[in-house]
C-alpha positions in Angstrom: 0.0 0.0 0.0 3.0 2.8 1.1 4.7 1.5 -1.8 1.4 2.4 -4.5 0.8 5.5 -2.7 4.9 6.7 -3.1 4.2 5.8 -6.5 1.1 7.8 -7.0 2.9 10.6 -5.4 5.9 10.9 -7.5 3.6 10.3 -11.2 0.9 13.7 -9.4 4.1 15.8 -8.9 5.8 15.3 -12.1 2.4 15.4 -13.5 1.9 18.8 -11.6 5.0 20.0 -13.0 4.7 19.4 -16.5 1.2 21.3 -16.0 3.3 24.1 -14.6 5.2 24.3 -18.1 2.2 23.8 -19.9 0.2 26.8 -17.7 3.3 29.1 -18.4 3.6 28.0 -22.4 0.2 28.6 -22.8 0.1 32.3 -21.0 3.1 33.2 -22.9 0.7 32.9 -26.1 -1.9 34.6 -24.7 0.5 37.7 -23.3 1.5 37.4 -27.0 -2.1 37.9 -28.6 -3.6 40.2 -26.4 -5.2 42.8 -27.9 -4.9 45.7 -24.8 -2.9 46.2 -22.3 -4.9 45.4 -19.5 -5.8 41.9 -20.5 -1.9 41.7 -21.1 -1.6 42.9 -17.5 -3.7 39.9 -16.3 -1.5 37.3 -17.9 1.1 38.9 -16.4 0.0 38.6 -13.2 -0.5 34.9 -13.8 2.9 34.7 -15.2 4.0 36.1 -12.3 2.3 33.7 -9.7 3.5 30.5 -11.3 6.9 32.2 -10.4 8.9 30.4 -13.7 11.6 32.0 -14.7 11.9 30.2 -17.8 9.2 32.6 -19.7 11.9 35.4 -19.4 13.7 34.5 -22.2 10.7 34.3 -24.7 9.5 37.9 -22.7 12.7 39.8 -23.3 11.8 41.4 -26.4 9.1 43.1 -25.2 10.9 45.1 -22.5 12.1 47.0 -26.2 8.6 47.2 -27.6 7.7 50.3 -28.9 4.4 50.5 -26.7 5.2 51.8 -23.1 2.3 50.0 -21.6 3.5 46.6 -23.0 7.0 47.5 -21.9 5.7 48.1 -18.9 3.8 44.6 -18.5 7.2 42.6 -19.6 9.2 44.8 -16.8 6.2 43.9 -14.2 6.9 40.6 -14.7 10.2 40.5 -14.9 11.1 42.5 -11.9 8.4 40.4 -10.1 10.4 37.6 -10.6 13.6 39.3 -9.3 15.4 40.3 -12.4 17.1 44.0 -12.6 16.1 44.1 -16.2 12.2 44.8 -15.0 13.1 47.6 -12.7 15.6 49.0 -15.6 12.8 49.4 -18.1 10.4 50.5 -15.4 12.8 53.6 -14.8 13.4 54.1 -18.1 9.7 54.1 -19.1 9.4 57.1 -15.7 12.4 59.0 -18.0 11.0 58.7 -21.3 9.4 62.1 -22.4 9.7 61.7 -26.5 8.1 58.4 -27.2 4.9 58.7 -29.6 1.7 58.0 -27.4 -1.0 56.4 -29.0 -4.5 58.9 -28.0 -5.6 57.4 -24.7 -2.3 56.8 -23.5 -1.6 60.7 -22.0 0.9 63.2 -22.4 4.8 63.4 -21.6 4.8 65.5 -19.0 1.0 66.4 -18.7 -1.0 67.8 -15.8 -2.4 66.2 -13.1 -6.2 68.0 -13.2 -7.8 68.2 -9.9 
């Protein structure tokens, strides 16, 4: 009986781990296809909780993007998951007063209204 159960054990948490490679694949594509930023933002977060680092590499290029909020949601996970290059493009994104922004995406160096 131990030795069945020891068995089952190991086959669930290999299982569990391959679904953990399959969950971060899969939000990868969908970070990749969404259409706004705030459903990007989601995924991030998601990305962010299954705490694999392994989705960085396939990430990176959208810390260059020419979009500051999808910039922004490649830094937000990749700072989350403890790597300088999130914070850097975070900062950089705070600097950056002569990108184009889209309408509905403010100002460089607009006023607060209140």
């Amino acid at each position: 009986m131990l030795t069945v159960l020891s068995a089952f054990l190991l086959v669930a948490s290999g299982t569990a781990g391959d679904q953990k490679l399959e969950s971060s694949t899969e939000l990868v594509k969908k970070i990749q296809n969404s259409q706004t930023f705030f459903e990007q933002f989601d995924v991030a977060q998601k990305l962010v909780r299954l705490r694999d680092t392994i989705i960085l590499k396939q990430l990176e290029p959208y810390l260059g993007d020419m979009d500051r909020h999808v910039r922004g949601n490649a830094a937000f996970v990749f700072a989350s998951l403890g790597d300088d290059r999130g914070f850097d493009a975070i900062c950089s994104i705070l600097q950056d007063r002569s990108s184009p922004r889209p309408e509905g995406q403010g100002m460089p160096g607009g006023q607060l209204v209140g």
